[in-house]
C-alpha positions as CSV (number, residue, x, y, z in Angstrom):
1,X,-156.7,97.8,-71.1
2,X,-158.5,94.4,-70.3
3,X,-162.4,95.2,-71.7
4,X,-165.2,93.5,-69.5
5,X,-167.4,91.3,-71.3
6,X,-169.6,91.0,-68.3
7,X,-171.3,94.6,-68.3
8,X,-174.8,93.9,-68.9
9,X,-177.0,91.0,-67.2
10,X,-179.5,89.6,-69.4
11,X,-183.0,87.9,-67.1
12,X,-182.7,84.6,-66.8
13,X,-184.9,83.7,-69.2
14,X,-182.5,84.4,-71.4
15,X,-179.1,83.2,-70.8
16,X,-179.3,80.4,-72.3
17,X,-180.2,82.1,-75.8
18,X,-177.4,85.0,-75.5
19,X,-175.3,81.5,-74.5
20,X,-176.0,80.1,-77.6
21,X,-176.1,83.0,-80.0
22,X,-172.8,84.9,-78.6
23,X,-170.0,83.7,-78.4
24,X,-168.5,85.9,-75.4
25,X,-171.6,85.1,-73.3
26,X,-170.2,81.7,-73.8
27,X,-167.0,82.7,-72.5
28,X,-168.1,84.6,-69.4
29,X,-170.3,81.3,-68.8
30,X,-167.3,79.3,-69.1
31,X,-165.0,81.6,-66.9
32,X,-167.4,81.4,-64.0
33,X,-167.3,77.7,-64.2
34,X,-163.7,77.6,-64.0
35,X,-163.4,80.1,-61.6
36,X,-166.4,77.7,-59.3
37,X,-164.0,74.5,-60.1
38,X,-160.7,76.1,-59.5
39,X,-161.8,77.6,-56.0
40,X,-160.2,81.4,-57.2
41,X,-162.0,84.7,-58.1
42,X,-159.7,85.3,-60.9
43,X,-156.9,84.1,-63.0
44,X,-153.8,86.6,-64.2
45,X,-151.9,84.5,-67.0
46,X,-153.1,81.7,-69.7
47,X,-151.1,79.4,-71.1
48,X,-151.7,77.1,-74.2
49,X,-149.8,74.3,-75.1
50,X,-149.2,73.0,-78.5
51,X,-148.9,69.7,-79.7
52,X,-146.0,67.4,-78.0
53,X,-145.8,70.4,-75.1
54,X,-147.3,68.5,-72.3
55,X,-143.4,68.5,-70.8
56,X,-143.6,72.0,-70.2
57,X,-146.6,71.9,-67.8
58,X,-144.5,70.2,-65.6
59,X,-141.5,72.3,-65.6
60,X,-143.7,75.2,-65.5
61,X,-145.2,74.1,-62.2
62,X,-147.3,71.9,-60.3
63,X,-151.2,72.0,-60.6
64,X,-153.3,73.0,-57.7
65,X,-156.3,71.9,-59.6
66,X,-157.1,70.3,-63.1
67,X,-160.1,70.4,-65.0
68,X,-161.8,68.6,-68.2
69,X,-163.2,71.2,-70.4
70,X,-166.0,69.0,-70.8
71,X,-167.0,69.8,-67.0
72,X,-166.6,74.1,-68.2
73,X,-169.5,74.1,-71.2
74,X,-168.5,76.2,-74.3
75,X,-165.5,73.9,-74.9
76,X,-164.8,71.4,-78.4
77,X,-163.2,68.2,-77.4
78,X,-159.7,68.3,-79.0
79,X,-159.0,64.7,-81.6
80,X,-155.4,65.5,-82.5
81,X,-153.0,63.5,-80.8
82,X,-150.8,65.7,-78.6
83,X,-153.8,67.3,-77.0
84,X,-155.4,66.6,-73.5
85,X,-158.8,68.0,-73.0
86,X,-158.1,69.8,-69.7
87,X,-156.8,72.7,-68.1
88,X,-154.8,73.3,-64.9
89,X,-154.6,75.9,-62.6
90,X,-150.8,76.8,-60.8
91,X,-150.1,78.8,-58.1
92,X,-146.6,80.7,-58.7
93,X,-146.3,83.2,-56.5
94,X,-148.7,85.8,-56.2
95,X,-149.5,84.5,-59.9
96,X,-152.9,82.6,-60.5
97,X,-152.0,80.5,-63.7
98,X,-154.3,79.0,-66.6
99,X,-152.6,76.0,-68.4
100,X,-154.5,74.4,-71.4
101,X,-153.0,71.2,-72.3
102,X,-154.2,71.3,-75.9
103,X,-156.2,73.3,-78.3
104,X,-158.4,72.5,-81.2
105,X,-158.2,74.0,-84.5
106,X,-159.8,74.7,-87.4
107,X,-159.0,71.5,-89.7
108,X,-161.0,69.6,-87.1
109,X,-164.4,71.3,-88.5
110,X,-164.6,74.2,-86.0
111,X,-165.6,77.9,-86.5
112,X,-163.0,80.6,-85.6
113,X,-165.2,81.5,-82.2
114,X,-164.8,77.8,-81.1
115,X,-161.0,77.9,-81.9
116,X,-160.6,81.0,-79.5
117,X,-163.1,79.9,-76.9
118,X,-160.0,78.9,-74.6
119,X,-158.8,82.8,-74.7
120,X,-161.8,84.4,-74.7
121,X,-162.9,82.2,-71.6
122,X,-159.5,83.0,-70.1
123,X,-159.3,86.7,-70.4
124,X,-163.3,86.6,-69.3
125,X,-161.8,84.7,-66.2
126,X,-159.1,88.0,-65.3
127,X,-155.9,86.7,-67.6
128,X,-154.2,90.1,-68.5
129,X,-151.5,87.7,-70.6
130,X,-151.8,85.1,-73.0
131,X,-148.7,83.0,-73.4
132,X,-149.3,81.0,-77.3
133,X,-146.9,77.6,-78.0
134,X,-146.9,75.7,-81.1
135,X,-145.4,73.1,-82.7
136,X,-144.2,74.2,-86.2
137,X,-141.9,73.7,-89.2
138,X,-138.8,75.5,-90.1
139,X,-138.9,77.9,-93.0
140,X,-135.4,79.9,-92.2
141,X,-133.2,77.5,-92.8
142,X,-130.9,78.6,-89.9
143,X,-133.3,77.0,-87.3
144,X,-132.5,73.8,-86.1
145,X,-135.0,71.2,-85.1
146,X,-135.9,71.3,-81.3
147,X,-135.2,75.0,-81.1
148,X,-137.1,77.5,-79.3
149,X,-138.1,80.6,-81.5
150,X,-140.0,83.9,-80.1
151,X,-143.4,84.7,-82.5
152,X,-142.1,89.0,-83.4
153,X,-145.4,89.0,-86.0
154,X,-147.4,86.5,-88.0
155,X,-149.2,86.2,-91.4
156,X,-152.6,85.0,-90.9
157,X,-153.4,82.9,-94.0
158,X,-156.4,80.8,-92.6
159,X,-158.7,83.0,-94.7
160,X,-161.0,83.5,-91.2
161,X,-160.9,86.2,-88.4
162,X,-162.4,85.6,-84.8
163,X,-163.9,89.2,-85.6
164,X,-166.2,87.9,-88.4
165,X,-169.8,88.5,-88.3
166,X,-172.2,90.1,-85.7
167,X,-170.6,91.6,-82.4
168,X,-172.2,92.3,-79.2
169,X,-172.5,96.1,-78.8
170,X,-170.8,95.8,-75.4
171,X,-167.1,93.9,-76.9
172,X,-165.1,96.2,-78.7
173,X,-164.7,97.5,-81.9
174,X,-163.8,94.3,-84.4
175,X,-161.0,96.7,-86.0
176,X,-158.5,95.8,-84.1
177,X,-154.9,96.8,-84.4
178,X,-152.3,94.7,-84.7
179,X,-149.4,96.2,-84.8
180,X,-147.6,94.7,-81.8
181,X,-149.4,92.0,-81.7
182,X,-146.6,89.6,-80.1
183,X,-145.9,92.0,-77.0
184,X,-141.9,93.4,-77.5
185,X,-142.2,93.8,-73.9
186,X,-142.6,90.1,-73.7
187,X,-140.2,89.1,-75.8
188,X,-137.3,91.3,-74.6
189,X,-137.6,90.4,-71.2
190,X,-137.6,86.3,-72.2
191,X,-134.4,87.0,-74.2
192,X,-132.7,88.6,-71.1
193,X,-133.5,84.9,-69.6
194,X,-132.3,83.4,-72.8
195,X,-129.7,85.8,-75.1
196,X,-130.0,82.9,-77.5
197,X,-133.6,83.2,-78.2
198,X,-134.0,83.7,-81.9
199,X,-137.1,85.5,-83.4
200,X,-139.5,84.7,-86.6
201,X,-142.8,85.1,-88.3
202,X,-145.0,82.6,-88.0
203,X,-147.4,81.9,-91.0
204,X,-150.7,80.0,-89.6
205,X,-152.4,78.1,-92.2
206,X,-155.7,76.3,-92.1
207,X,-153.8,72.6,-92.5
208,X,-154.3,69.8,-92.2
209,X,-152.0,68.8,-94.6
210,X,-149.0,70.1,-94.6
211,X,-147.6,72.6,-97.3
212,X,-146.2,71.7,-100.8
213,X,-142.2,72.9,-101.1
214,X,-143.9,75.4,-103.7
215,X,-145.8,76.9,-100.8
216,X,-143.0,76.7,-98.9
217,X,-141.2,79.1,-101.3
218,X,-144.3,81.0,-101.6
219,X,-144.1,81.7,-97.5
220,X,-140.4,82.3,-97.3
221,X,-141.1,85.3,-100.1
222,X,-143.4,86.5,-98.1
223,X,-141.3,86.9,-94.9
224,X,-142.2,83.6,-93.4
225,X,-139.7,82.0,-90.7
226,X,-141.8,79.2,-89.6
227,X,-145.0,77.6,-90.8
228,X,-148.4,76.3,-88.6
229,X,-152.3,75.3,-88.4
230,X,-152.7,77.3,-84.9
231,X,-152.5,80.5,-82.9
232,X,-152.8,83.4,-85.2
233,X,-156.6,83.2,-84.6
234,X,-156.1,82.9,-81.0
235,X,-153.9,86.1,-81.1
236,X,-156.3,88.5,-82.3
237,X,-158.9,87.7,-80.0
238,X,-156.6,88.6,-77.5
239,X,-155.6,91.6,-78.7
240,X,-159.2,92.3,-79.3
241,X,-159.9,92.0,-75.5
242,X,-156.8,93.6,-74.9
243,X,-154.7,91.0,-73.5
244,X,-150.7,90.8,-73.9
245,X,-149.7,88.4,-76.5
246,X,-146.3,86.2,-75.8
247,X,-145.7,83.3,-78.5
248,X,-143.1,80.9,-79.1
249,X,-143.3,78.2,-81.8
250,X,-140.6,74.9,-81.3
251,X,-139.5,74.3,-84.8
252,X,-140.4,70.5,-84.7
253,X,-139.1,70.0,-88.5
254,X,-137.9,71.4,-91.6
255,X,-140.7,72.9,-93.7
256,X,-141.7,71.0,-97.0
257,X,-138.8,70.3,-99.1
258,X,-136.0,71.7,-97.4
259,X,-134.9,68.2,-95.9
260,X,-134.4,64.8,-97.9
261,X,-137.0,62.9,-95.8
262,X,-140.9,62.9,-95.3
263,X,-142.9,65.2,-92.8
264,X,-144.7,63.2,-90.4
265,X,-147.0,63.9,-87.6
266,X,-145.0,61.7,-84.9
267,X,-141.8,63.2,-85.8
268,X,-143.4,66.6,-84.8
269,X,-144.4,65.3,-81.5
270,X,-141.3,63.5,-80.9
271,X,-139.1,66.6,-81.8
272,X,-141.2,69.0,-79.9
273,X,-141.0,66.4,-76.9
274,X,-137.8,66.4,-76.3
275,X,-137.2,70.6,-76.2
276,X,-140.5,71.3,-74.5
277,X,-139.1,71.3,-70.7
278,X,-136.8,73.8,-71.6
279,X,-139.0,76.4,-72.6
280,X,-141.8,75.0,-69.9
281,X,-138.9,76.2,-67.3
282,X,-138.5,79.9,-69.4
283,X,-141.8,80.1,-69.3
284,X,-141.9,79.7,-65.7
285,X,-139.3,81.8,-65.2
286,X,-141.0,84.1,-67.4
287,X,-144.2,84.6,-65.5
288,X,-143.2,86.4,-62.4
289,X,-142.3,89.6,-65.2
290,X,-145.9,89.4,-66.7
């Protein structure tokens, strides 16, 4: 169940001190903006892209309307390269789609509230699914780079929660389960588009450097598959609100010290560049079964 955040009205006087003291006021602020911009009551699916995806928002369909974050309130300007500080809105269907073109993350100095603002906004805007992409490395060494990989769990190693700290009485209960937290619906139903869709954990870790081969080992005996700095965070706040989770990570390297070369930041983008149409047109193809 998708849980309201809209169910009391403060006066006016103030809305602009819930605003700034609660994070899912922000949210509902930011969803009526996009909502105003976008010309639509409400939005069904959100999609975020991870750095080097911005091929996918083509394949997964032209925008009816795009709009800078900056115009939305609530919103951190992304400064990785990789990210564009706007979101679209696509039509597919009977669909009404939410595509962010980038994310920020915690290594840039945010909080965990700013980092899940996008979601939070999105599900306060009607989204019932959130679709997660990232860039990441390649623990299991049968991955190759450019390949597509379906998200089955994660390890959240970022040391923060989303749920930390004072709630409003009206969100739910911070103790959220997590059990499914990658929906199995979701996943089975993209591997009937692709059998050849493997599946992994992903480990999210604060960054922004990436991991010694030491961690790397560390990971891997943990039950790591691939390795990241984003969308564990944005995956419990989610589930929190109820939303289904779907996330796929393009392996865009081999994880620390399981290749002879250097890890670079332009190779990731480059790698995940070159695969991200493909899984921008499963995703597509994907979204009429949400």
């Amino acid at each position: 169940m998708i849980v309201p955040m809209s169910d009391i009205t403060a006066p006016a006087d103030l809305q602009s001190d819930l605003q700034a003291s609660d994070p899912f006021a922000r949210a509902e602020a930011s969803a009526a903006a996009l909502r105003k911009r976008a010309g639509v009551d409400r939005f069904d699916v959100a999609v975020v892209l991870g750095s080097g995806w911005l091929a996918a928002a083509d394949a997964i369909g032209v925008a009816e309307r795009e709009v800078p974050i900056a115009d939305l309130g609530g919103f951190r300007q992304p400064s990785v390269k990789g990210h564009t500080p706007s979101v679209r809105y696509i039509k597919k269907g009977h669909l009404h789609v939410l595509l962010y073109l980038g994310r920020i993350h915690l290594y840039e100095g945010h909080d965990p509230q700013a980092v899940v603002h996008g979601v939070r906004t999105a599900i306060a805007a009607g989204c019932r699914t959130v679709v997660l992409t990232n860039a990441a490395g390649g623990i299991n060494a049968g991955y190759a780079v450019g390949q597509p990989v379906l998200i089955s769990d994660h390890l959240n190693l970022t040391g923060r929660s989303p749920l930390w700290g004072p709630l409003p009485p009206r969100v739910p209960s911070r103790f959220t389960d997590l059990t499914n937290v990658y929906s199995p619906r979701l996943r089975a139903q993209a591997r009937e588009l692709d059998p050849s869709l493997a599946e992994g954990v992903y480990a999210g870790l604060p960054g922004p450097h990436f991991e010694t081969p030491a961690e790397i080992r560390m990971l891997r005996g943990a039950g790591a598959d691939l390795v990241g700095m984003s969308t564990v965070l944005e995956a419990i706040a989610a589930r929190h609100l109820g939303a289904e989770v779907f996330g796929i990570s393009m392996v865009s390297n081999p994880a620390a010290g399981l290749s002879d070369g250097p890890i670079d930041h332009q190779d990731v983008l480059a790698a995940t560049g070159t695969s991200a149409a493909r899984v921008g047109t499963l995703i597509a193809e994907l979204l009429p079964r949400m």
